[in-house]
C-alpha positions in Angstrom: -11.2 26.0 -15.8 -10.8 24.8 -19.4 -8.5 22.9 -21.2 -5.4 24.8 -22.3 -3.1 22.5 -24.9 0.6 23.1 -24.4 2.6 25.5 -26.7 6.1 24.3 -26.1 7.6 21.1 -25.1 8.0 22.2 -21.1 4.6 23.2 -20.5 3.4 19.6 -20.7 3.8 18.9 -16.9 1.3 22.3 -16.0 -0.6 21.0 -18.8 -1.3 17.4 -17.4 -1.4 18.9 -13.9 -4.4 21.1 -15.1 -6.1 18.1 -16.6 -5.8 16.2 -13.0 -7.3 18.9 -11.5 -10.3 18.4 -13.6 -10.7 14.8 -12.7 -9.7 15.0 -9.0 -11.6 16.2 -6.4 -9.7 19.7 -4.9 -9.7 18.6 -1.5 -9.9 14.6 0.1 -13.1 14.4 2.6 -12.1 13.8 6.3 -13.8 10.6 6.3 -16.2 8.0 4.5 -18.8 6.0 6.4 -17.6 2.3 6.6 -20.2 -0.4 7.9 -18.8 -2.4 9.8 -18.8 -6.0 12.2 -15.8 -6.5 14.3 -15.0 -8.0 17.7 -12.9 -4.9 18.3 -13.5 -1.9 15.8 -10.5 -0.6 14.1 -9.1 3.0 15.5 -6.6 5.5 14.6 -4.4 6.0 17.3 -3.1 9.5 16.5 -5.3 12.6 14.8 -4.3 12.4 11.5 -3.2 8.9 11.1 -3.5 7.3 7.7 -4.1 3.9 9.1 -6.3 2.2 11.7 -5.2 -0.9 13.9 -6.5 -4.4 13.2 -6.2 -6.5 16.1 -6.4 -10.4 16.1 -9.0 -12.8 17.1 -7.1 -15.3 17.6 -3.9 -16.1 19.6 -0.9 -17.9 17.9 2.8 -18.3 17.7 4.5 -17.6 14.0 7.8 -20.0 14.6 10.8 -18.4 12.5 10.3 -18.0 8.9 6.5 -19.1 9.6 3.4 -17.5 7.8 -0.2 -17.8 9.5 -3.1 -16.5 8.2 -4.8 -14.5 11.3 -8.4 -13.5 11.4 -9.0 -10.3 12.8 -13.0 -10.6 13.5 -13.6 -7.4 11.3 -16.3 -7.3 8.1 -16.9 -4.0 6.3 -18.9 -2.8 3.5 -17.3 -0.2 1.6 -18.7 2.4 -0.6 -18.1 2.1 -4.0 -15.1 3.7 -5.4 -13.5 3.1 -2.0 -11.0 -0.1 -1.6 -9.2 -0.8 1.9 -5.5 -1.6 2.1 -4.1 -4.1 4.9 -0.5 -3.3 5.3 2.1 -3.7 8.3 2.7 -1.8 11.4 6.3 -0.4 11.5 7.3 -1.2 14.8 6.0 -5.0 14.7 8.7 -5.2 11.3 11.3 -3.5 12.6 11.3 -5.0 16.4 10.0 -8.4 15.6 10.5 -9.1 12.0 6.6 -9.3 11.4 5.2 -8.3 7.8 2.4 -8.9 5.5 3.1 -11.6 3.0 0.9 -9.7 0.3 1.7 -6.1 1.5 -0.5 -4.2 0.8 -3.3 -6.4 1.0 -6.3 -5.2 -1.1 -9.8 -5.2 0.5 -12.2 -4.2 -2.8 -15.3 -2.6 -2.3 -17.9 -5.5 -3.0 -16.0 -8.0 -0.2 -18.1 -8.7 2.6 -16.1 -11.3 4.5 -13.5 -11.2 7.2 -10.4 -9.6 6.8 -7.8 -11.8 7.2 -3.9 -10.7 7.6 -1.3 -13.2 6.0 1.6 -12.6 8.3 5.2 -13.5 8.4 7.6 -14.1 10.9 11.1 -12.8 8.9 13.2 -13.3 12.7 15.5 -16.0 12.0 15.3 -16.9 15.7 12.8 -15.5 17.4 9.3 -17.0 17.5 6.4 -14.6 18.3 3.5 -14.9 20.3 0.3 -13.0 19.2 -2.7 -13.0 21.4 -6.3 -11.7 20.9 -6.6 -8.0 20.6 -3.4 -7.5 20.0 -2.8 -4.9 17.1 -1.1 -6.9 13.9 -1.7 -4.5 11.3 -3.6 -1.2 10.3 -5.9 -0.5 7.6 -5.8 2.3 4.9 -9.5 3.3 3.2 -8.9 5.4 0.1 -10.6 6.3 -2.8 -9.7 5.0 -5.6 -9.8 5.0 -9.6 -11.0 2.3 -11.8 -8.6 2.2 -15.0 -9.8 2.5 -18.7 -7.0 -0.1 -19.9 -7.0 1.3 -23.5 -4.8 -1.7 -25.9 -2.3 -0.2 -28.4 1.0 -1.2 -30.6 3.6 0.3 -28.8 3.7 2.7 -25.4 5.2 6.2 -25.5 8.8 6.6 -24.7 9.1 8.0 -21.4 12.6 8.4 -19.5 12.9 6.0 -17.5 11.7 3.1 -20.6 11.9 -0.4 -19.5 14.3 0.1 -16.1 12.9 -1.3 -13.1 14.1 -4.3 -10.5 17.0 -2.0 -9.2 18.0 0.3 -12.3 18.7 2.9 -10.9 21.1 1.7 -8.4 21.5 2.3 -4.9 23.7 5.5 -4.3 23.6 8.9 -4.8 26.1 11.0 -6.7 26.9 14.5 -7.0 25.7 14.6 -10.6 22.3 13.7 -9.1 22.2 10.5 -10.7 22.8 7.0 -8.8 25.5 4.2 -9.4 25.0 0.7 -9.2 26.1 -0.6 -5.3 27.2 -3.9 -5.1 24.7 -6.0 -8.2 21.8 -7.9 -6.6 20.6 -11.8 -7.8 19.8 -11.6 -11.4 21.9 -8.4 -12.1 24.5 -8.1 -15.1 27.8 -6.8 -13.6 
C-alpha cells in the first residue's frame, strides 16, 4: 500500500489513517510472554479482559483520606517495546473509595523490581482493611511507541488550540456542542 498525498482539504483524515496503517501492526497479538516472580501470579478473570488482578502481600488498614504504598510480591521482565500499566479496579472505587494515587501507574520495560500500588482511601469515613491476596488493582501490558520529540517554533493550529482543564464544559446541547455547568476552582465565570 503506498503513500497517497491528499487532494483536497477533507481527505486528510483517510490520508493520516492510511499512514497509521503503515506503522501499526493490522491486528494486536493475543498475548506477549511476560517473565515473571510473584507470590500469587496475576490472572484475568474473564476471556477477554484487558486487565489482570494484582493482589497484596501484605495486610493493612488505609484510615480515611490515607495513602499506603502496598507491595504486591510481583517482578516481571517485559519485552521491549512493551510497558505495564497499574490502574484501579472499578468496584474497589466505587464501593470503597479505593484508587491509585498515580493512576495509571507506568511499569517500563527495563524495571525489574516489585510492583508496588500507591493506594488511597478517598471514604471520608470508612477505613478499609486489606489482607494478603486480596485483589487491589489489575495490570494492563500493551505495546507501546517510543516518541521522536521533534522541537519547532510554533505547533499547528488544530481545533481544539490551547482548551483543556474543563473547556469544553460539562453538558450536552442540541447543537452538539457543550455549555459550561456550574465553573470549577480556577475557572473564569
Amino acid at each position: 500500500m503506498g503513500l497517497v498525498r491528499p487532494r483536497v482539504f477533507h481527505d486528510i483524515q483517510a490520508w493520516l489513517y492510511s499512514i497509521r496503517l503503515l506503522h501499526y501492526p493490522r491486528h494486536v497479538a493475543e498475548s506477549v510472554e511476560v517473565l515473571i516472580t510473584a507470590s500469587i501470579v496475576p490472572r484475568y478473570a474473564h476471556p477477554g479482559d484487558a486487565g489482570a488482578d494484582l493482589h497484596s502481600a501484605e495486610e493493612l488498614v488505609l484510615a480515611p483520606g490515607e495513602r499506603a504504598l502496598v507491595g504486591t510480591g510481583v517482578s516481571i521482565a517485559l519485552p521491549d517495546g512493551y510497558a505495564a500499566f497499574v490502574v484501579p479496579r472499578s468496584g474497589l472505587a466505587a464501593k470503597h473509595g479505593i484508587t491509585i494515587v498515580n493512576s495509571p501507574g507506568t511499569v517500563d520495560a527495563g524495571y525489574r523490581g516489585e510492583i508496588k500500588v500507591s493506594l488511597l482511601n478517598t471514604d471520608q469515613t470508612e477505613s478499609f482493611a486489606i489482607a494478603v491476596g486480596d485483589r487491589i488493582a489489575q495490570i494492563i501490558v500493551t505495546p507501546v511507541s517510543r516518541a521522536a520529540f521533534i522541537p519547532v517554533d510554533r505547533l499547528p493550529d488544530s481545533q481544539r488550540g490551547e482548551g483543556g482543564f474543563g473547556s469544553t464544559g460539562v453538558r450536552e446541547t442540541g447543537t452538539g456542542r457543550q455549555t459550561a455547568g456550574s465553573p470549577m476552582s480556577g475557572d473564569t465565570p
